[in-house]
mmCIF file of the N, C-alpha and C atoms, coordinates in Angstrom:
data_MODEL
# 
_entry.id   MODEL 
# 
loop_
_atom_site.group_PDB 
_atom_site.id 
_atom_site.type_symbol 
_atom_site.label_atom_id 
_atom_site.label_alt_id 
_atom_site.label_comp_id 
_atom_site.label_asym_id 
_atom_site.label_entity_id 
_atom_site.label_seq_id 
_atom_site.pdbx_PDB_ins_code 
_atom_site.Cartn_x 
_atom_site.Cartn_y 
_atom_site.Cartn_z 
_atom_site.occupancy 
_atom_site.B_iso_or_equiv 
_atom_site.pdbx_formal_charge 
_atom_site.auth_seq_id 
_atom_site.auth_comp_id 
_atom_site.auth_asym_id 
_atom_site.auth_atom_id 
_atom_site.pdbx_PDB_model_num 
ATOM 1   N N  . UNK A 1 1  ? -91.788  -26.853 -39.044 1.00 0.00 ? 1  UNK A N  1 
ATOM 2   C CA . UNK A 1 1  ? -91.619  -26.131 -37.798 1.00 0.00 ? 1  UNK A CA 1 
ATOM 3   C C  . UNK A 1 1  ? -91.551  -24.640 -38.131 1.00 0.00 ? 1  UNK A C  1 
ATOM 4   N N  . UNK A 1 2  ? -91.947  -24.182 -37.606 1.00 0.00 ? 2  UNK A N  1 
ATOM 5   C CA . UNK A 1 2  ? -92.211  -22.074 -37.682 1.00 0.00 ? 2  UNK A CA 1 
ATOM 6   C C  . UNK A 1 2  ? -91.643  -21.678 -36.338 1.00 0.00 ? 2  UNK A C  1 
ATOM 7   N N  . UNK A 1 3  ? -91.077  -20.329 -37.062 1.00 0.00 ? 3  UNK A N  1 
ATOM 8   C CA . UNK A 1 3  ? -90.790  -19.651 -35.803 1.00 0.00 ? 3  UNK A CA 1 
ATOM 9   C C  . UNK A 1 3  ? -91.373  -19.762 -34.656 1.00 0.00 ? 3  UNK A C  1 
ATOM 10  N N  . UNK A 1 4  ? -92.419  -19.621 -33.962 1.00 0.00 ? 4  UNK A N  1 
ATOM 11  C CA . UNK A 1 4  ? -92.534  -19.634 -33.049 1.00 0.00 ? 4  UNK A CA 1 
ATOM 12  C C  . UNK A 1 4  ? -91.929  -20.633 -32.298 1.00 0.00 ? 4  UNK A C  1 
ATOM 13  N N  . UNK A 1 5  ? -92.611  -22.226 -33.191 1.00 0.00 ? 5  UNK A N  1 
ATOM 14  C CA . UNK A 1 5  ? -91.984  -23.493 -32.518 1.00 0.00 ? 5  UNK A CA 1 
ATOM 15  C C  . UNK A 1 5  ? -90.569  -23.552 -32.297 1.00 0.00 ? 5  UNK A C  1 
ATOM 16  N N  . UNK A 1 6  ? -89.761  -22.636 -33.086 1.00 0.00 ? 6  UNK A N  1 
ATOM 17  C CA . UNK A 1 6  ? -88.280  -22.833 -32.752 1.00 0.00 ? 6  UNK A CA 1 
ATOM 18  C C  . UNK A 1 6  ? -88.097  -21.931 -31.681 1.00 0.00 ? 6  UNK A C  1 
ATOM 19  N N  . UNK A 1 7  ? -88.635  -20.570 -31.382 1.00 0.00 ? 7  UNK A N  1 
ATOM 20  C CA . UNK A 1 7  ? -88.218  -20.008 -30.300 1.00 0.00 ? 7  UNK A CA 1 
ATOM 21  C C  . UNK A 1 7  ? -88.963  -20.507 -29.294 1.00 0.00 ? 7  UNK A C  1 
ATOM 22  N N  . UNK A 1 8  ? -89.561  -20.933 -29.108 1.00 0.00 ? 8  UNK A N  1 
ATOM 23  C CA . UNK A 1 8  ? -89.793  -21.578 -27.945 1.00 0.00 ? 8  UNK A CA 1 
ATOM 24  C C  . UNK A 1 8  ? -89.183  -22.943 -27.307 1.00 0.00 ? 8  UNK A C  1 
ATOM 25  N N  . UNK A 1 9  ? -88.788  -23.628 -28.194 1.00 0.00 ? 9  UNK A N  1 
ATOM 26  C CA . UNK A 1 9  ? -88.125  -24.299 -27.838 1.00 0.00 ? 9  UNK A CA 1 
ATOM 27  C C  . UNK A 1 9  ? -86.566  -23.978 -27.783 1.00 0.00 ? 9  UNK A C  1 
ATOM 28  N N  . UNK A 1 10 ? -86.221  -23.109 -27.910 1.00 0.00 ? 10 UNK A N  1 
ATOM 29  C CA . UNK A 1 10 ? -84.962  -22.471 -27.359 1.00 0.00 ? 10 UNK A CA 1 
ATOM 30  C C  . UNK A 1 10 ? -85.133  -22.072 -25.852 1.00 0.00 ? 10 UNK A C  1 
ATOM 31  N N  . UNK A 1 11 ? -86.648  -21.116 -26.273 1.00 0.00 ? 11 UNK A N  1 
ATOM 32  C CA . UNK A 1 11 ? -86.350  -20.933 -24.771 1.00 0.00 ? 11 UNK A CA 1 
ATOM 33  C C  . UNK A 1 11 ? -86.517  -21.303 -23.455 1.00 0.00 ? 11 UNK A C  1 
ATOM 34  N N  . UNK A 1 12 ? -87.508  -22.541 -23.720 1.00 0.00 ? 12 UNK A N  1 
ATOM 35  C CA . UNK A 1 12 ? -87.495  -24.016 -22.783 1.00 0.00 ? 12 UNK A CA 1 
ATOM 36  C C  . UNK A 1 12 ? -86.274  -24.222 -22.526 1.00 0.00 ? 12 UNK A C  1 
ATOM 37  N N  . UNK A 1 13 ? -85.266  -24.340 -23.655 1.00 0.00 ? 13 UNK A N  1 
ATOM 38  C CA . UNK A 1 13 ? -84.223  -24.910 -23.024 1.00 0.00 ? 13 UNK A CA 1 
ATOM 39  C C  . UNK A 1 13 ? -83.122  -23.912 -22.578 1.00 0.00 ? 13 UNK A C  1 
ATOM 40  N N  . UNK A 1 14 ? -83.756  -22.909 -22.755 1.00 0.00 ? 14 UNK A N  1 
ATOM 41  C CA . UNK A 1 14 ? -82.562  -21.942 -21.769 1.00 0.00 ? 14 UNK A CA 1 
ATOM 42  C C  . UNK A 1 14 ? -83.242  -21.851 -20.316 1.00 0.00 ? 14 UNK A C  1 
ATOM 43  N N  . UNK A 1 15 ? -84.210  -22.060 -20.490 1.00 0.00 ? 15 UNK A N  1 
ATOM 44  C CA . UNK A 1 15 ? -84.865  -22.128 -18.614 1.00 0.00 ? 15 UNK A CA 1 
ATOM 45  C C  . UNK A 1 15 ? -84.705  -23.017 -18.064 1.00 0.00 ? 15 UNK A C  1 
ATOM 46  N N  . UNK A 1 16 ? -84.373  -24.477 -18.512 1.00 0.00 ? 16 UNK A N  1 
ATOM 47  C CA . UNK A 1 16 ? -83.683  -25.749 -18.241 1.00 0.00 ? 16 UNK A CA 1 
ATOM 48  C C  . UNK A 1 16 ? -82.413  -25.554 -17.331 1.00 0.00 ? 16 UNK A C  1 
ATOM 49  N N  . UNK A 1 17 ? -81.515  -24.923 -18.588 1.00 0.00 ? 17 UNK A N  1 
ATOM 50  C CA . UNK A 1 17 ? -80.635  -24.362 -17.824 1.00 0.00 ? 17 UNK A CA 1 
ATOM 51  C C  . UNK A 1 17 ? -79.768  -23.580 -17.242 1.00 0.00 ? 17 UNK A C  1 
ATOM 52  N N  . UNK A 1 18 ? -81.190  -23.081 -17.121 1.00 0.00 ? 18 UNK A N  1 
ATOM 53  C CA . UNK A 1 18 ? -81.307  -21.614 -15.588 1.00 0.00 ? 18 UNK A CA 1 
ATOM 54  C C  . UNK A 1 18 ? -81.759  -22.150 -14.313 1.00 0.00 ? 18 UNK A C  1 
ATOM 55  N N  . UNK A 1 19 ? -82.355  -23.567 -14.769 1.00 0.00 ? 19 UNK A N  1 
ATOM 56  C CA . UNK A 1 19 ? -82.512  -24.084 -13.663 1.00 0.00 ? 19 UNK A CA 1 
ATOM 57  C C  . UNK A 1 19 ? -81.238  -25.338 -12.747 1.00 0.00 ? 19 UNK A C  1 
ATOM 58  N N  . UNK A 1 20 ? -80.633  -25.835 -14.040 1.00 0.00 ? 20 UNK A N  1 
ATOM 59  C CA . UNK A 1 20 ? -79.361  -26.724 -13.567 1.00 0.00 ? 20 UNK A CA 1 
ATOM 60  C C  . UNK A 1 20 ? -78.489  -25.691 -12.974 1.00 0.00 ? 20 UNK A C  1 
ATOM 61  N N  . UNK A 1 21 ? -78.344  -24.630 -14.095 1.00 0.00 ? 21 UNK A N  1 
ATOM 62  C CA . UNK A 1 21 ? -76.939  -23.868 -13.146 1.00 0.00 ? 21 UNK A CA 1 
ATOM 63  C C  . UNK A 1 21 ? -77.509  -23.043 -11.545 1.00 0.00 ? 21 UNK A C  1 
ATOM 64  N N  . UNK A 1 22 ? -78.789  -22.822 -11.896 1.00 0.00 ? 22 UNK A N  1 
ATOM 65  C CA . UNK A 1 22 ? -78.879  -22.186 -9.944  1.00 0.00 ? 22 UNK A CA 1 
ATOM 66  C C  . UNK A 1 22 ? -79.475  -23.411 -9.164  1.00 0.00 ? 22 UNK A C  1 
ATOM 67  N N  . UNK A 1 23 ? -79.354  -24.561 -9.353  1.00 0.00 ? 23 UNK A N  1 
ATOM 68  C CA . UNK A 1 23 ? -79.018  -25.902 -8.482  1.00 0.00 ? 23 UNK A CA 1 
ATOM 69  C C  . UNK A 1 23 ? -77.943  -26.199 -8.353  1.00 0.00 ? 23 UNK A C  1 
ATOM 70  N N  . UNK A 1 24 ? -77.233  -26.225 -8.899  1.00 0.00 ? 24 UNK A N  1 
ATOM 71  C CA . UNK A 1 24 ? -75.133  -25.874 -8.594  1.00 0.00 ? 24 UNK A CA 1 
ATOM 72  C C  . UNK A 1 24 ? -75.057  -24.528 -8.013  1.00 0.00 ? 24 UNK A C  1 
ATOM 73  N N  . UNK A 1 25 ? -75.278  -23.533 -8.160  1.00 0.00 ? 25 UNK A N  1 
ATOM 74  C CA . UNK A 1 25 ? -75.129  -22.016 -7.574  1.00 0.00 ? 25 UNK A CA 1 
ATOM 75  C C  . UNK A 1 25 ? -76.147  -21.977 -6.375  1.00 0.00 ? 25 UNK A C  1 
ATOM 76  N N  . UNK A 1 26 ? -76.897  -22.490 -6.098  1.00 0.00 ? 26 UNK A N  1 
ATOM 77  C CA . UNK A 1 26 ? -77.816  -22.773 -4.801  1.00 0.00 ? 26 UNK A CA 1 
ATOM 78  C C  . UNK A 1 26 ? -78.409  -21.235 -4.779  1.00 0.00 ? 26 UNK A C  1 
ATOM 79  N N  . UNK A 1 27 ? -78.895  -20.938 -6.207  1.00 0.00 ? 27 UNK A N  1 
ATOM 80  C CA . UNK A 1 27 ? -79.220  -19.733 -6.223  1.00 0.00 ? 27 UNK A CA 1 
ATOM 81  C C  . UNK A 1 27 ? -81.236  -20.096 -6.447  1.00 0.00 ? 27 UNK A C  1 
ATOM 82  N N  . UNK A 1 28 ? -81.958  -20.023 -5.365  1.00 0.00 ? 28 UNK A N  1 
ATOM 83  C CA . UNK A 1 28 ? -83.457  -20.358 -6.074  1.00 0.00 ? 28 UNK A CA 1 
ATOM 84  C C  . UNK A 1 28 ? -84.474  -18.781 -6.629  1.00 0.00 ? 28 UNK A C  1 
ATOM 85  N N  . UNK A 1 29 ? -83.896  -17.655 -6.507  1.00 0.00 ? 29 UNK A N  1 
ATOM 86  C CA . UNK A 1 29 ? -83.880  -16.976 -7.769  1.00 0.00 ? 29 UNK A CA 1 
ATOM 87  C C  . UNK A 1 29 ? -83.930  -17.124 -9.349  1.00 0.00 ? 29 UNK A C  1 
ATOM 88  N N  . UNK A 1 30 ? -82.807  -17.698 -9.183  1.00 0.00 ? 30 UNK A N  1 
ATOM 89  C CA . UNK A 1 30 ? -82.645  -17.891 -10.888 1.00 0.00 ? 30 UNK A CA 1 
ATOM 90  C C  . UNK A 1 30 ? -83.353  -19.094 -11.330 1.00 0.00 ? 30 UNK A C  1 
ATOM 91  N N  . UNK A 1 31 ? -83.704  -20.323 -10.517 1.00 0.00 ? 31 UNK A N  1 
ATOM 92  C CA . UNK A 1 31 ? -84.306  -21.317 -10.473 1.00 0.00 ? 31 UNK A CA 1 
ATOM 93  C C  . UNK A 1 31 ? -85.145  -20.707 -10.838 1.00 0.00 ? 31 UNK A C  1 
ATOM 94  N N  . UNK A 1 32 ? -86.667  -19.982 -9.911  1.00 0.00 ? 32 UNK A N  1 
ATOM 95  C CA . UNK A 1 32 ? -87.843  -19.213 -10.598 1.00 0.00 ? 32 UNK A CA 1 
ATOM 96  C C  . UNK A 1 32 ? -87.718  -18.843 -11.806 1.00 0.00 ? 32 UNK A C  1 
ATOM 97  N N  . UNK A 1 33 ? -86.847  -17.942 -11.841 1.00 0.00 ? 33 UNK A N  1 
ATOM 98  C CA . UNK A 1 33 ? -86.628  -17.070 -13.280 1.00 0.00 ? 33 UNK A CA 1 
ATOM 99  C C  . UNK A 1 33 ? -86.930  -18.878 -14.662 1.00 0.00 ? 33 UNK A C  1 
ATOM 100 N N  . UNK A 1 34 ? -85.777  -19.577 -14.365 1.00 0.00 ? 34 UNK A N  1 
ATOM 101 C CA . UNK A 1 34 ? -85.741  -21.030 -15.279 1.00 0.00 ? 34 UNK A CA 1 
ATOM 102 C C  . UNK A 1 34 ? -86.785  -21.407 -15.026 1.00 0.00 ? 34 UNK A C  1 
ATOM 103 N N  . UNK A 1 35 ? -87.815  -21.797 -14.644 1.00 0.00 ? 35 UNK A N  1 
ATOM 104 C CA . UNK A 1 35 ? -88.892  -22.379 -14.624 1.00 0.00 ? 35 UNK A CA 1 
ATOM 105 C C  . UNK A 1 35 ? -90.168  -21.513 -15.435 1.00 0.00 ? 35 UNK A C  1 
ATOM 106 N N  . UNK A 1 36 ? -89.680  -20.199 -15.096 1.00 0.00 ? 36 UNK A N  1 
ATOM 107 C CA . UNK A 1 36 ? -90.530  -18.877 -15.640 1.00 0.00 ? 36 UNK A CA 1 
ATOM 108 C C  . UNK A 1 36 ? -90.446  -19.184 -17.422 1.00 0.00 ? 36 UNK A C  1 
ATOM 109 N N  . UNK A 1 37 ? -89.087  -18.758 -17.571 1.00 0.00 ? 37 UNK A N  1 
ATOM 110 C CA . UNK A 1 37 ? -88.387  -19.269 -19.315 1.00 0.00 ? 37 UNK A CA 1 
ATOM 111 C C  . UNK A 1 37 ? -89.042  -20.602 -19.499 1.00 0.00 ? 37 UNK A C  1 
ATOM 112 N N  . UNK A 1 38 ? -89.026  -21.642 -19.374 1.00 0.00 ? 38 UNK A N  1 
ATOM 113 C CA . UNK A 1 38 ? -88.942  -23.079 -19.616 1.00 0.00 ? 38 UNK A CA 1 
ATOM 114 C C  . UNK A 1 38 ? -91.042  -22.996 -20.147 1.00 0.00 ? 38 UNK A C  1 
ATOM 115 N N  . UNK A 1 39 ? -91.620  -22.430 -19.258 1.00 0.00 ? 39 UNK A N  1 
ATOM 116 C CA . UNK A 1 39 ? -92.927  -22.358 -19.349 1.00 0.00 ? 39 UNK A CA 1 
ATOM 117 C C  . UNK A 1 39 ? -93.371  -21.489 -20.708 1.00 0.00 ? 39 UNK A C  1 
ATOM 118 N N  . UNK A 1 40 ? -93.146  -20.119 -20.352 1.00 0.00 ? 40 UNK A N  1 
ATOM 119 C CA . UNK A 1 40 ? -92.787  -19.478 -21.222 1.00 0.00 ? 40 UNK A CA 1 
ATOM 120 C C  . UNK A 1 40 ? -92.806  -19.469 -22.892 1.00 0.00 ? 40 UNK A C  1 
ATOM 121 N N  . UNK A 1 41 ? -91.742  -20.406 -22.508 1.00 0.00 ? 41 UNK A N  1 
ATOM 122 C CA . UNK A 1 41 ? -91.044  -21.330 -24.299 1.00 0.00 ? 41 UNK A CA 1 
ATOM 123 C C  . UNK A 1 41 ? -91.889  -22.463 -24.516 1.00 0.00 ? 41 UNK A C  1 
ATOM 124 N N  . UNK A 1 42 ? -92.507  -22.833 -23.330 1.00 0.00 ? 42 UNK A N  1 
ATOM 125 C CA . UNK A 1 42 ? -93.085  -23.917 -23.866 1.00 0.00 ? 42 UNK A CA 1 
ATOM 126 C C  . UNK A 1 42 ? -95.050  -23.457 -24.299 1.00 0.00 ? 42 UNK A C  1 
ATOM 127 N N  . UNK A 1 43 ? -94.777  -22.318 -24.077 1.00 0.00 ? 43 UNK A N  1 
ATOM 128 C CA . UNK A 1 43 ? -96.680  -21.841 -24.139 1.00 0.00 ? 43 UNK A CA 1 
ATOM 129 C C  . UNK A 1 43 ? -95.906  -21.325 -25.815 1.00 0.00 ? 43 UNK A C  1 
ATOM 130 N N  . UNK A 1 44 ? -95.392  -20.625 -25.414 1.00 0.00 ? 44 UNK A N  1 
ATOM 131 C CA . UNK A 1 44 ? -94.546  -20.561 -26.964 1.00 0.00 ? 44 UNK A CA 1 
ATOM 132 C C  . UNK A 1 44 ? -94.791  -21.193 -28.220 1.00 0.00 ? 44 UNK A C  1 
ATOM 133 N N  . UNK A 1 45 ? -93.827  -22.499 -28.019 1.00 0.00 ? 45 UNK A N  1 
ATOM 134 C CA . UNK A 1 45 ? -94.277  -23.462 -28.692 1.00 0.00 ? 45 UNK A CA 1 
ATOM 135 C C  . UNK A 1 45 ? -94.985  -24.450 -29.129 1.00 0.00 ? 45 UNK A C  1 
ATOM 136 N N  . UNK A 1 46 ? -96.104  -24.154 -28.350 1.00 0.00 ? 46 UNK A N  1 
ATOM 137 C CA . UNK A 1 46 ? -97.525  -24.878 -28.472 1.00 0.00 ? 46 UNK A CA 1 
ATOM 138 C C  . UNK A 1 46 ? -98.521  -23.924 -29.049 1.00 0.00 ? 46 UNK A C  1 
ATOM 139 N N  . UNK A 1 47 ? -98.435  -22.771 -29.204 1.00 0.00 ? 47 UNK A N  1 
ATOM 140 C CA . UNK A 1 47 ? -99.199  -21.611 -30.093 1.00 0.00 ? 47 UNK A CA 1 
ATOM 141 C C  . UNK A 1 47 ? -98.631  -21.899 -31.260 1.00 0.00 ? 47 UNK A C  1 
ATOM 142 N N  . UNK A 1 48 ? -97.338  -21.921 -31.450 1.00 0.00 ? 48 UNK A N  1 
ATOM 143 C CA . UNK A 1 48 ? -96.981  -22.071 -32.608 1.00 0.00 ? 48 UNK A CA 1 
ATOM 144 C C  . UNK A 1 48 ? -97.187  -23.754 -33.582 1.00 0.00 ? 48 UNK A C  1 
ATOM 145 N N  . UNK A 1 49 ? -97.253  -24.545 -32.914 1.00 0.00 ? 49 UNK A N  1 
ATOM 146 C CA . UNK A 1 49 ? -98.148  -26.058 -33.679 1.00 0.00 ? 49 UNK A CA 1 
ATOM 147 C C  . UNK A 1 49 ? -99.642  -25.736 -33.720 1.00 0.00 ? 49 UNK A C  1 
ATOM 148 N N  . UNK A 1 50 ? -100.117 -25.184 -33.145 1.00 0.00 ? 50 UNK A N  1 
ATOM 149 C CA . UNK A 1 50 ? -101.483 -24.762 -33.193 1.00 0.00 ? 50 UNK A CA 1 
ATOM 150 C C  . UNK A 1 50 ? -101.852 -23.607 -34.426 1.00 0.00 ? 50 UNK A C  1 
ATOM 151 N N  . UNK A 1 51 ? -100.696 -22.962 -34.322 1.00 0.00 ? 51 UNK A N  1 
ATOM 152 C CA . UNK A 1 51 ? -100.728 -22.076 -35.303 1.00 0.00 ? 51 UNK A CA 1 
ATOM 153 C C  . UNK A 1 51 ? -100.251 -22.928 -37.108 1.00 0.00 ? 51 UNK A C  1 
ATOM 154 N N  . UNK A 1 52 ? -99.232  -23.523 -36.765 1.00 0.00 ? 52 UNK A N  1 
ATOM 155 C CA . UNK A 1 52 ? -98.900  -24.685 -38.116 1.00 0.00 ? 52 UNK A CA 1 
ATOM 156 C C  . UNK A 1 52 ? -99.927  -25.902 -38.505 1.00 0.00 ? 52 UNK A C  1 
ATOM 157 N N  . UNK A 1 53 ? -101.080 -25.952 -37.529 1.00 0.00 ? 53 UNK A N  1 
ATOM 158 C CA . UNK A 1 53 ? -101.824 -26.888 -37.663 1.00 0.00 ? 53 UNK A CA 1 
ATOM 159 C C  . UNK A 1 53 ? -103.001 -26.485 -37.856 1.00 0.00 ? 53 UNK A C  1 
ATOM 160 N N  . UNK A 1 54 ? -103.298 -25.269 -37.599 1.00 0.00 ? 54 UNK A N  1 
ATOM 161 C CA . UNK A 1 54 ? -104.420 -24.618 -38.608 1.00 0.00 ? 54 UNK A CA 1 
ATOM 162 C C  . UNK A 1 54 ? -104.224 -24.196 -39.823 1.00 0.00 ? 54 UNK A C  1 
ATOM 163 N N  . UNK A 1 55 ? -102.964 -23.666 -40.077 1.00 0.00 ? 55 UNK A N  1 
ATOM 164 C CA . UNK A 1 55 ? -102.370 -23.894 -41.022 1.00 0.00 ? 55 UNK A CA 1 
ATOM 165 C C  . UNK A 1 55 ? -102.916 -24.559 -42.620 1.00 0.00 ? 55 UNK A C  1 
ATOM 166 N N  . UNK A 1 56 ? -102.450 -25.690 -41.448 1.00 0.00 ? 56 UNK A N  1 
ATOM 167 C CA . UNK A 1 56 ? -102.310 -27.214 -42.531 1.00 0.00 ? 56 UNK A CA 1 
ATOM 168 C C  . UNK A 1 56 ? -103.902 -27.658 -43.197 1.00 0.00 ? 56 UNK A C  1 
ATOM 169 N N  . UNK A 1 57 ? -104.989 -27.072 -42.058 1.00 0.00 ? 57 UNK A N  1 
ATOM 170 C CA . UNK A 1 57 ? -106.362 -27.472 -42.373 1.00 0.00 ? 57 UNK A CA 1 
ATOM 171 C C  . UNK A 1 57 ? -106.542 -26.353 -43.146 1.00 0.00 ? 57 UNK A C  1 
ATOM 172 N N  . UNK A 1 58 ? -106.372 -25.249 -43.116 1.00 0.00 ? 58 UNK A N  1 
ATOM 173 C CA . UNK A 1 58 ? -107.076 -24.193 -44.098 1.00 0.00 ? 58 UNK A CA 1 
ATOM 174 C C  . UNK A 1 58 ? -106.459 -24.873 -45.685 1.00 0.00 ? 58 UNK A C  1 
ATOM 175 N N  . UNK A 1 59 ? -105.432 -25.389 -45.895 1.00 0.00 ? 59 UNK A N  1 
ATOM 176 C CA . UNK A 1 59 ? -104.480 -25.741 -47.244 1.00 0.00 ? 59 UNK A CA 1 
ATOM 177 C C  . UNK A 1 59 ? -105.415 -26.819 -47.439 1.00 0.00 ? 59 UNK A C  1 
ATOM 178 N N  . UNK A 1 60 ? -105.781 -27.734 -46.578 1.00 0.00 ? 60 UNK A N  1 
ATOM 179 C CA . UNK A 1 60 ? -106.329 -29.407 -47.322 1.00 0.00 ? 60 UNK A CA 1 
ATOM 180 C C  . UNK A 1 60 ? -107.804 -28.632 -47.489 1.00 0.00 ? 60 UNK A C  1 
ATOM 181 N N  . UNK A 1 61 ? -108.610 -27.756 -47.140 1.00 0.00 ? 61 UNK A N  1 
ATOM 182 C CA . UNK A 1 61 ? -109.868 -27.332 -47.101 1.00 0.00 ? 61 UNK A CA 1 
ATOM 183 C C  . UNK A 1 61 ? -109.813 -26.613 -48.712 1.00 0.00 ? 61 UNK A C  1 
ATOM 184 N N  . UNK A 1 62 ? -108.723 -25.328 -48.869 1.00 0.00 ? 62 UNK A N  1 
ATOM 185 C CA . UNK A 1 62 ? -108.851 -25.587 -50.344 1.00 0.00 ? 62 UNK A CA 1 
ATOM 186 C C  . UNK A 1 62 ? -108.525 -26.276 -50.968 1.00 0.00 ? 62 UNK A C  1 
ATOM 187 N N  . UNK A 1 63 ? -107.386 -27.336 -51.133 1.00 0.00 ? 63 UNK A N  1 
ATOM 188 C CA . UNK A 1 63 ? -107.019 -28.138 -51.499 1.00 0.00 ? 63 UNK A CA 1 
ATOM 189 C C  . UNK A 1 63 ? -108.482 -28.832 -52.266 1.00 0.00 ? 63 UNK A C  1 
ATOM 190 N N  . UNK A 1 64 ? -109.470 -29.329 -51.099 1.00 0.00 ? 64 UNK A N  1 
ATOM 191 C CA . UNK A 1 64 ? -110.803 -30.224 -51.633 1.00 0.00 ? 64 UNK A CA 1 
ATOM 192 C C  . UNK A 1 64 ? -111.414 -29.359 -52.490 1.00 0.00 ? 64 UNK A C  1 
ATOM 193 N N  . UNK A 1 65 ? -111.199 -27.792 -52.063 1.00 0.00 ? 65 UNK A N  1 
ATOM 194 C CA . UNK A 1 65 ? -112.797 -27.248 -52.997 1.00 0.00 ? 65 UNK A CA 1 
ATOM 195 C C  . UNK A 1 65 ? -112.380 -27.363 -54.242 1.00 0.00 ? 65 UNK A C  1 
ATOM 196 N N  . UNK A 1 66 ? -110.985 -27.050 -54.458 1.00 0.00 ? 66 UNK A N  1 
ATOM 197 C CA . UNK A 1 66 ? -110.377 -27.132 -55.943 1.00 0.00 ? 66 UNK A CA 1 
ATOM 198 C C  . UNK A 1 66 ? -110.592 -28.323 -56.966 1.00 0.00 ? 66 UNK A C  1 
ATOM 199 N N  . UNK A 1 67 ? -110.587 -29.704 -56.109 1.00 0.00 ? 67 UNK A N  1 
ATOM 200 C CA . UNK A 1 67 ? -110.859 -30.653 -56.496 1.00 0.00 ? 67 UNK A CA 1 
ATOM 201 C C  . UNK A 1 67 ? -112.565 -30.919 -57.426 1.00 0.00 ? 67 UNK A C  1 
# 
């Protein structure tokens, strides 16, 4: 897991709950805002497996030529 994948998945889950606490606070402001974060973190952390998973192919690609 790489940075990115970890901050994003932090910040999914702080927009989670930005969204529980302004459904108790009947605030749909902050709801947007949590849904905004949650997306956010989650485009986040899908650049970042994309980014660890090209990664991984450039390593097995030399990996073979070496062979």
């Amino acid at each position: 897991m790489n940075r990115d994948e970890l901050e994003g998945k932090a910040q999914a889950l702080k927009g989670q709950a930005k969204q529980v606490a302004a459904h108790l606070m009947n605030t749909p402001a902050l709801h947007d805002e949590g849904v905004a974060d949650e997306v956010a973190g989650e485009t986040q952390e899908a650049a970042g497996l994309i980014r660890r998973k090209v990664g991984q192919a450039i390593e097995d690609v030399g990996r073979a030529i070496k062979k």
